[in-house]
C-alpha positions as CSV (number, residue, x, y, z in Angstrom):
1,X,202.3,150.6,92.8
2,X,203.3,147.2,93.8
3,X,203.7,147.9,97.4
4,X,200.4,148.9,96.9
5,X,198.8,146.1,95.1
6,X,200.2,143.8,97.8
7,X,198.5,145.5,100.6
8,X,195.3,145.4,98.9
9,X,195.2,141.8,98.2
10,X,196.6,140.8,101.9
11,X,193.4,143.3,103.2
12,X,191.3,140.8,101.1
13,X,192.7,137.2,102.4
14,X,192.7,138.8,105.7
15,X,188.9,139.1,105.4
16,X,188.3,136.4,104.2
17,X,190.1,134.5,106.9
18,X,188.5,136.2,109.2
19,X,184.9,135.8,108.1
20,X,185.9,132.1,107.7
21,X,186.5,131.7,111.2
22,X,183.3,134.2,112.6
23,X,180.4,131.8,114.4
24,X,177.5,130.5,112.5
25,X,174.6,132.7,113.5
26,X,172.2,131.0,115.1
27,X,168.6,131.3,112.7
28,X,165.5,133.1,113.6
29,X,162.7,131.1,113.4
30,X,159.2,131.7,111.7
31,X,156.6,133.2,114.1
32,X,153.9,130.8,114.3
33,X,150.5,131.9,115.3
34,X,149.4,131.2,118.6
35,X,148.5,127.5,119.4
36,X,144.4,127.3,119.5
37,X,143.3,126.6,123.4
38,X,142.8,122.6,123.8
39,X,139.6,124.1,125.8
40,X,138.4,126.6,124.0
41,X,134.8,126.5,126.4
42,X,136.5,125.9,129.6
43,X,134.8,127.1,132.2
44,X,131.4,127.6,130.3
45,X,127.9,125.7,132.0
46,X,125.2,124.2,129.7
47,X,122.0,123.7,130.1
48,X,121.0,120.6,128.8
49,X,117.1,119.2,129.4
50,X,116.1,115.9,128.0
51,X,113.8,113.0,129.2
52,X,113.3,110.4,131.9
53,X,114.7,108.1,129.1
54,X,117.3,105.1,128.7
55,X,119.7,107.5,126.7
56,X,119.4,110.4,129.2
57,X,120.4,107.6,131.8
58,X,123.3,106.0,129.9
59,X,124.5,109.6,129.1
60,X,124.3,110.6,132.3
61,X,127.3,108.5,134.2
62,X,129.4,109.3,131.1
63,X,129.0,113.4,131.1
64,X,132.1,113.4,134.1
65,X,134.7,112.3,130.9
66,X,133.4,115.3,128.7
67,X,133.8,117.7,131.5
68,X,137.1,116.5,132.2
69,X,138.1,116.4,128.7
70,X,136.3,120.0,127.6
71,X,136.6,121.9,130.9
72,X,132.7,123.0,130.5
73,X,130.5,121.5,133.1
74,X,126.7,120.0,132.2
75,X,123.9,120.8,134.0
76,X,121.1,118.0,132.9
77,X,117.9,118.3,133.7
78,X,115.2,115.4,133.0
79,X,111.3,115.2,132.4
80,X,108.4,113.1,131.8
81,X,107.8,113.3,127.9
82,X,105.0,115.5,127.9
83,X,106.9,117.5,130.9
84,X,109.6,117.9,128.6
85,X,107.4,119.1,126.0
86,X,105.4,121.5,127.6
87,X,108.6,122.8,129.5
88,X,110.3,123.5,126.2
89,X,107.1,125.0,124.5
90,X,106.9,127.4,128.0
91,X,110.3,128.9,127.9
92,X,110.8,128.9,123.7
93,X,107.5,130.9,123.5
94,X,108.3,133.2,126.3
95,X,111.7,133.9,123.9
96,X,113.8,134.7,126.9
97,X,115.3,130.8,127.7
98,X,118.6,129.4,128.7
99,X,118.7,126.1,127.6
100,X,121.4,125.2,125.6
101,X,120.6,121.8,124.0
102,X,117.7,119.6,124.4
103,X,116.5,116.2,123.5
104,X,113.6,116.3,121.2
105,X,111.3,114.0,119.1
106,X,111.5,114.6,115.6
107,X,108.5,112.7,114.3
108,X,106.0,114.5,116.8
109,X,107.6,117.9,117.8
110,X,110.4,118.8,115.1
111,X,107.6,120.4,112.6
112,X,106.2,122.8,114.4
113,X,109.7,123.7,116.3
114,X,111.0,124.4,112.9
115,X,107.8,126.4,112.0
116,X,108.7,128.7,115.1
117,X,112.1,128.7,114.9
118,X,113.4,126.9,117.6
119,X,116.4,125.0,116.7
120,X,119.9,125.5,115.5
121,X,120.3,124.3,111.9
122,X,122.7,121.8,112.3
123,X,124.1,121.2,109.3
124,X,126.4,124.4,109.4
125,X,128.1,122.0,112.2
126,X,128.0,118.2,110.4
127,X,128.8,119.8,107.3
128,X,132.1,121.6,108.3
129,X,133.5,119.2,110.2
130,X,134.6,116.3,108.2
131,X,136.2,114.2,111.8
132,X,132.7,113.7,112.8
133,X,131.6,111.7,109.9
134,X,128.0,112.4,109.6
135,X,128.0,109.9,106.7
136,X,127.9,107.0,109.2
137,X,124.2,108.1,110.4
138,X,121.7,105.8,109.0
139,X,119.9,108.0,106.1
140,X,116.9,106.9,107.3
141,X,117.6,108.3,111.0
142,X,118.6,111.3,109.5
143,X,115.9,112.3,107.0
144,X,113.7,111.5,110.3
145,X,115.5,114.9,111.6
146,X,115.0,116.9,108.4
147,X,112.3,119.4,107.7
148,X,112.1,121.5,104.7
149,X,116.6,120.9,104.5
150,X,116.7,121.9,108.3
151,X,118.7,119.3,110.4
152,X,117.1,119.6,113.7
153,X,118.5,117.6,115.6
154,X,121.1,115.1,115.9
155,X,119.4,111.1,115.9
156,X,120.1,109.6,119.4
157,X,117.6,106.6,119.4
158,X,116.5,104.8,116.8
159,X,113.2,102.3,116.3
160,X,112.0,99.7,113.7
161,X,108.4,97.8,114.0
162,X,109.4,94.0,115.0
163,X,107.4,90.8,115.4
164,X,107.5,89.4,118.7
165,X,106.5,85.5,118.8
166,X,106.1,82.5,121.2
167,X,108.7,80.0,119.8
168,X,107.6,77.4,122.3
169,X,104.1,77.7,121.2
170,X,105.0,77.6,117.4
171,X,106.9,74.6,117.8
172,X,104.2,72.7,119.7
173,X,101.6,73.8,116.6
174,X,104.3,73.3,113.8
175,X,104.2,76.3,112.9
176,X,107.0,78.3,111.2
177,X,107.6,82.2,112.0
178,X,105.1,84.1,109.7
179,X,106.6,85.7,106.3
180,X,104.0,87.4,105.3
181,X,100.2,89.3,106.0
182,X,98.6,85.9,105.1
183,X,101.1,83.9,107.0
184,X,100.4,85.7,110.0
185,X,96.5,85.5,110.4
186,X,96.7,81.9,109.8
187,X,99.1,81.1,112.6
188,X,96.8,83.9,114.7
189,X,93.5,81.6,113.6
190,X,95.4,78.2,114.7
191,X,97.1,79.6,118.0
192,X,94.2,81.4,119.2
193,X,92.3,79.6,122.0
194,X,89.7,82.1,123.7
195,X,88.6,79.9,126.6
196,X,92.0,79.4,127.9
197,X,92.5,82.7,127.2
198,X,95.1,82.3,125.1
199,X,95.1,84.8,122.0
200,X,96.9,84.3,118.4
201,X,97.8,87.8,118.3
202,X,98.0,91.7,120.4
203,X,98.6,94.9,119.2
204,X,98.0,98.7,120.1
205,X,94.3,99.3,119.9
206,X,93.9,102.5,121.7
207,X,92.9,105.7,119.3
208,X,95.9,108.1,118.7
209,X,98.8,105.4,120.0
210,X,97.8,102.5,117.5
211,X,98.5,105.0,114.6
212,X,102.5,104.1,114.8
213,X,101.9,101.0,114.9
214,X,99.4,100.6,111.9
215,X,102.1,102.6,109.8
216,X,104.0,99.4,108.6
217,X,100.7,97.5,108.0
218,X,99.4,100.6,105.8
219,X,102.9,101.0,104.0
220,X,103.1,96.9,103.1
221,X,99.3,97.5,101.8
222,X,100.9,100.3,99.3
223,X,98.9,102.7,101.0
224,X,100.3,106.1,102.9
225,X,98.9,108.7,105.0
226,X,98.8,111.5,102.5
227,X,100.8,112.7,99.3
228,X,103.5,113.7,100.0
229,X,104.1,116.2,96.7
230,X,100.1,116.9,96.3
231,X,99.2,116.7,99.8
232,X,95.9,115.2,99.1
233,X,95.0,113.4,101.9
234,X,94.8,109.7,101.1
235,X,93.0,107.9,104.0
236,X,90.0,106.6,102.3
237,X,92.2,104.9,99.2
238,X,91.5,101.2,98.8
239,X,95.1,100.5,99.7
240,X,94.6,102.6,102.9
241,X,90.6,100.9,103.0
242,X,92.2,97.0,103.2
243,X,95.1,98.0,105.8
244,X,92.6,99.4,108.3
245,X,90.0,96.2,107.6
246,X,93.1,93.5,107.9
247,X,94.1,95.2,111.1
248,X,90.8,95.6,112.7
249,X,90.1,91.5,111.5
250,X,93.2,90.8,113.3
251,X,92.7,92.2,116.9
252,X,88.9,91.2,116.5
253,X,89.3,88.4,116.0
254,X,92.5,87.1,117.6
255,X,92.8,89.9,120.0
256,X,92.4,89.9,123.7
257,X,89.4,91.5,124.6
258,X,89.1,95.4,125.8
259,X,92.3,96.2,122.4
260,X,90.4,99.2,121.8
261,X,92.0,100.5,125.1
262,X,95.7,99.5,125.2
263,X,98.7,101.7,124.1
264,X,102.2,100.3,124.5
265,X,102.2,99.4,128.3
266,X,98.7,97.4,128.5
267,X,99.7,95.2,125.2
268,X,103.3,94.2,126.0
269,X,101.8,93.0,129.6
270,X,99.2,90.8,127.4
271,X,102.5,89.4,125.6
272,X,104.6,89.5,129.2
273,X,102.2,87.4,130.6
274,X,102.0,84.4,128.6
275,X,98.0,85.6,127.2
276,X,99.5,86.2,123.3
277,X,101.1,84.3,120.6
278,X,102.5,87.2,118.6
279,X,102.6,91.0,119.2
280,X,104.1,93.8,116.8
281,X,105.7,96.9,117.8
282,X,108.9,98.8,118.5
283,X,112.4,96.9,118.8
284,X,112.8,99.4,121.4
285,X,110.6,97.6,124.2
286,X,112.3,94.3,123.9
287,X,113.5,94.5,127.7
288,X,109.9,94.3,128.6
289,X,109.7,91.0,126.6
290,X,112.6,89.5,127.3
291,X,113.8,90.3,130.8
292,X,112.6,87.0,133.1
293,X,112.0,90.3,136.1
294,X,109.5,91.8,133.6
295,X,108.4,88.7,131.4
296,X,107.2,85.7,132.3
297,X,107.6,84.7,128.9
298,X,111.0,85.9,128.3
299,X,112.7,82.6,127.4
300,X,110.1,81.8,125.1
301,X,110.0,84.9,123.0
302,X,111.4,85.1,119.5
303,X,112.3,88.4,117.7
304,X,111.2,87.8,113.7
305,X,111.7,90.9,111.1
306,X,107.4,92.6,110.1
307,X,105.8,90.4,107.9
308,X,105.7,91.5,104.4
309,X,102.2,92.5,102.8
310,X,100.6,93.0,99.4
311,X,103.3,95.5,98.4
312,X,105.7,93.9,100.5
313,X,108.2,94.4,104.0
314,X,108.0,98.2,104.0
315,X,108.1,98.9,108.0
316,X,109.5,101.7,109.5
317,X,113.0,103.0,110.6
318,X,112.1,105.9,112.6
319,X,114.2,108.2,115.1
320,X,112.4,108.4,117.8
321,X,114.9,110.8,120.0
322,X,117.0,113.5,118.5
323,X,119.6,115.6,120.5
324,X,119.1,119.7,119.5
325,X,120.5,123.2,120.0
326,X,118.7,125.9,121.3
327,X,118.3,128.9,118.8
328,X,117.8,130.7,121.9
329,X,121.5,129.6,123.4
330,X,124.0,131.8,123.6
331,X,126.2,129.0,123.5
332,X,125.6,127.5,120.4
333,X,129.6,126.5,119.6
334,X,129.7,125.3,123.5
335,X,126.3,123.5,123.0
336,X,127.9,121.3,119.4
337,X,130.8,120.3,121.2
338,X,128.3,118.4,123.8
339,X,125.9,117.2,121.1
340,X,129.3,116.3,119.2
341,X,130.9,114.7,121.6
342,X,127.4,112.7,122.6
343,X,126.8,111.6,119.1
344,X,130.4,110.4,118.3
345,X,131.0,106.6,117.0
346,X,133.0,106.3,120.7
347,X,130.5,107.8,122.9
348,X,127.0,106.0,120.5
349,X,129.4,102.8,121.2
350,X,129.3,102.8,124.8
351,X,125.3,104.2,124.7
352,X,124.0,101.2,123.1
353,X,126.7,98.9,123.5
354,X,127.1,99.3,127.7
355,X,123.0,100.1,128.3
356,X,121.2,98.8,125.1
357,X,120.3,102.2,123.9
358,X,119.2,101.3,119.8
359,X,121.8,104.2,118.4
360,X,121.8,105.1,114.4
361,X,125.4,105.1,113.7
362,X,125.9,102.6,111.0
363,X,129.5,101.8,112.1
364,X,128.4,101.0,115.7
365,X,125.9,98.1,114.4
366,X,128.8,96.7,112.7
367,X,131.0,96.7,116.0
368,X,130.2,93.7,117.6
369,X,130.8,95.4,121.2
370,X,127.7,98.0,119.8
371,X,125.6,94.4,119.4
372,X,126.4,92.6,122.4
373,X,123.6,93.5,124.7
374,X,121.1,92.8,122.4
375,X,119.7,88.7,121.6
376,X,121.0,87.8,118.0
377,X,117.6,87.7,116.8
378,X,116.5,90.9,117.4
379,X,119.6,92.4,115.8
380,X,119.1,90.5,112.6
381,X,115.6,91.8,112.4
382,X,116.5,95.2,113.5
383,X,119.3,95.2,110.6
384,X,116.6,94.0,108.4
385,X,114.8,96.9,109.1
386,X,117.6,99.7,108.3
387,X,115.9,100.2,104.8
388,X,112.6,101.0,106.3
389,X,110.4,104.2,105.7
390,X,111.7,107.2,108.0
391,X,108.1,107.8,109.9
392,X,105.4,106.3,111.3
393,X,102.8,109.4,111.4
394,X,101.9,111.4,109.2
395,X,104.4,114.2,108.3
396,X,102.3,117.3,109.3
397,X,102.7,120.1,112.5
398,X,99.7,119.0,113.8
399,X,100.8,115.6,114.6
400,X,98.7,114.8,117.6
401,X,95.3,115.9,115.5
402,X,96.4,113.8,113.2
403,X,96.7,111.0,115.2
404,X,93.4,111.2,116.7
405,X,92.1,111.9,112.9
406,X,92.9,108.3,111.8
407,X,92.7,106.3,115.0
408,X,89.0,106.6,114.9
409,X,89.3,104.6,111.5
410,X,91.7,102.0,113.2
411,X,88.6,101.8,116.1
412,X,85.9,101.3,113.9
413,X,87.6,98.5,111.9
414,X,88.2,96.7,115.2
415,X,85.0,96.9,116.6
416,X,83.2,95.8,113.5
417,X,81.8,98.5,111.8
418,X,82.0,100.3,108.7
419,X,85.6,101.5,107.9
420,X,84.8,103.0,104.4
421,X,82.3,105.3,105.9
422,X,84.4,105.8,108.6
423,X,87.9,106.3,106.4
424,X,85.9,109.0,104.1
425,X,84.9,111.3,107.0
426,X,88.5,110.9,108.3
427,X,90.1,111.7,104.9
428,X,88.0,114.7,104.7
429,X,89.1,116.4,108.3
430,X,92.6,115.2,107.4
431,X,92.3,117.3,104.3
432,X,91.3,120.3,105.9
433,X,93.9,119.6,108.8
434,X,96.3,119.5,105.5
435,X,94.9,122.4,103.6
436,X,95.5,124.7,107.1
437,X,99.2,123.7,107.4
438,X,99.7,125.3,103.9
């Protein structure tokens, strides 16, 4: 039984000795899951169509870094605006395009787009993807994008109404940069000097184009184009009644002559030229103000935020130039890593810092890289501006009717003659425009 005993326990050290001394097994790692492609569209080709515009141009020498980085390659095609438009109404309506992403503008197209279904609602994107920071878009810019909670489009280009002055012939009247409404027709009165042909103020006088431009002036009278929760058309109200008289006063009287026919292009040149003491209008066309190959003025003009009016400083902050997705793509995952990657705080950095291109990321406003192209005047007003009301038409799908709808109201109070009349006959084709849209 001993003997027995014995041979047990000696069976047992044995063992143990022997496990003591065995190798370590070498441990089986976890399987992972498969590592997510670092180009999960390589080798895909978008279609991307835009406009003959500075951000299409200061895009364009960049798009060889997101190819490189994404693997996809970009095929960018680029229009006139109304090209652009009538290209992307063509091949939507036909419901068989190709086009991937497209640039757009909000405040004239994006309504009726969204009424036919056209875009990609892009806050399944913004809203999921918390590295983008969609926060850092200016409200303003983005609510410029929205209709009826549909983000259409991404805001590339941003624009505020500014008041462009001639410092040199301020300083020789003693004048100081006008404040408000009042402010400015008296320094129009003292600086304008018809036989010289010199005039105390220009602005757009043309029908439909004036209308932008006569926003801020009707929003600092308290007035609007139409309610926005009734939508009772509101063109004839006496807020609306003295913004259309103080406008029309001010290019009759201190205008150049022929105001009724200049858009944009004809009124800057007025400016450019050395024939105007102020001029208001977009922050956007300040290179055609200030560059000494374009102005002959440009080391004389001052940048000064809008003049404030009965109600106060209430200009706009519009978007002028949104970046889209085709609901038509079948590349719509492709087609947000371009918009994406186009709208990122780096890429909006070298856009408006590198070519001047007015971006609506807050963050790159407070870079001073994103501000270093642009005089320090004009940013202070433009930042002045960032509060401002997010559109300059009225919010409707027939924008261009609209437009026309009003600007007859804006002509009549230039050329003299009787803008109530004339503001009740255009309140009542607005409301029926109005009453359609329903």
């Amino acid at each position: 039984m001993k003997t027995r005993t014995l041979v047990v326990t000696l069976i047992v050290v044995l063992a143990v000795l022997v496990a003591a001394c065995a190798p370590t097994p070498t441990p089986v790692p976890p399987t992972k899951a498969p590592a997510a492609p670092a180009q999960p569209f390589k080798g895909t080709t978008l279609r991307v169509v835009g406009a003959n515009h500075p951000w299409a141009e200061a895009i364009k020498p960049l798009l060889p870094e997101f190819e490189a980085k994404t693997g996809m390659k970009i095929n960018l095609e680029l229009y006139g605006e109304d090209q652009l438009n009538q290209k992307l109404t063509t091949e939507f309506t036909a419901g068989n395009s190709d086009i991937d992403a497209f640039m757009q503008r909000p405040l004239q197209e994006a309504r009726v787009m969204a009424k036919n279904k056209w875009y990609v609602d892009l806050n399944k994107y913004v809203k999921t993807d918390p590295a983008y920071d969609f926060a850092d878009f200016m409200p303003g810019a983005v609510g410029t994008e929205t209709v009826d909670g549909v983000l259409t489009g991404i805001p590339i280009v941003t624009e505020q109404q500014v008041l462009y002055y001639r410092k040199d012939l301020f300083e020789k009247a003693g004048l100081k940069v006008p404040k408000t409404f009042d402010e400015l027709k008296a320094a129009a009165e003292k600086l304008t000097d018809k036989k010289n042909e010199i005039y105390g103020f220009v602005a757009r006088g043309q029908r439909s184009p004036a209308v932008t431009q006569f926003s801020s002036y009707l929003y600092s009278f308290g007035g609007d184009w139409f309610d926005l929760n009734t939508r009772k058309a509101t063109l004839d109200t006496p807020e609306a009644i003295a913004a259309f008289k103080f406008y029309g006063d001010m290019l009759r009287n201190y205008g150049p002559p022929g105001v009724t026919n200049m858009s944009w292009p004809q009124a800057v040149a007025v400016f450019a030229q050395g024939k105007a003491a102020m001029y208001t209008d977009a922050n956007s066309i300040y290179p055609n103000l200030l560059d000494p190959a374009k102005s002959a003025v440009a080391d004389k003009t001052g940048v000064a935020v809008f003049p404030a009016g009965p109600k106060g400083q209430i200009m706009y902050n519009v978007t002028s130039w949104g970046l889209a997705i085709a609901a038509q793509s079948k590349k719509q995952d492709a087609a947000w890593e371009f918009v994406k990657w186009a709208t990122s705080k780096e890429t909006m950095l070298k856009t408006q810092g590198e070519s001047a291109v007015p971006g609506s990321r807050t963050s790159v406003w407070n870079d001073p890289k994103g501000k270093a192209k642009f005089p320090a005047d004009w940013v202070e007003a433009t930042a002045a501006s960032a509060k401002g009301r997010g559109y300059d038409r009225p919010l409707v799908v027939q924008v261009t009717n609209a437009r026309d709808i009003i600007g007859t109201v804006i002509v009549t109070a230039i050329e003299g003659g009787n803008v109530e009349e004339a503001a009740k006959k255009a309140n009542a084709e607005f409301q029926k425009l109005l009453d359609g849209e329903k």
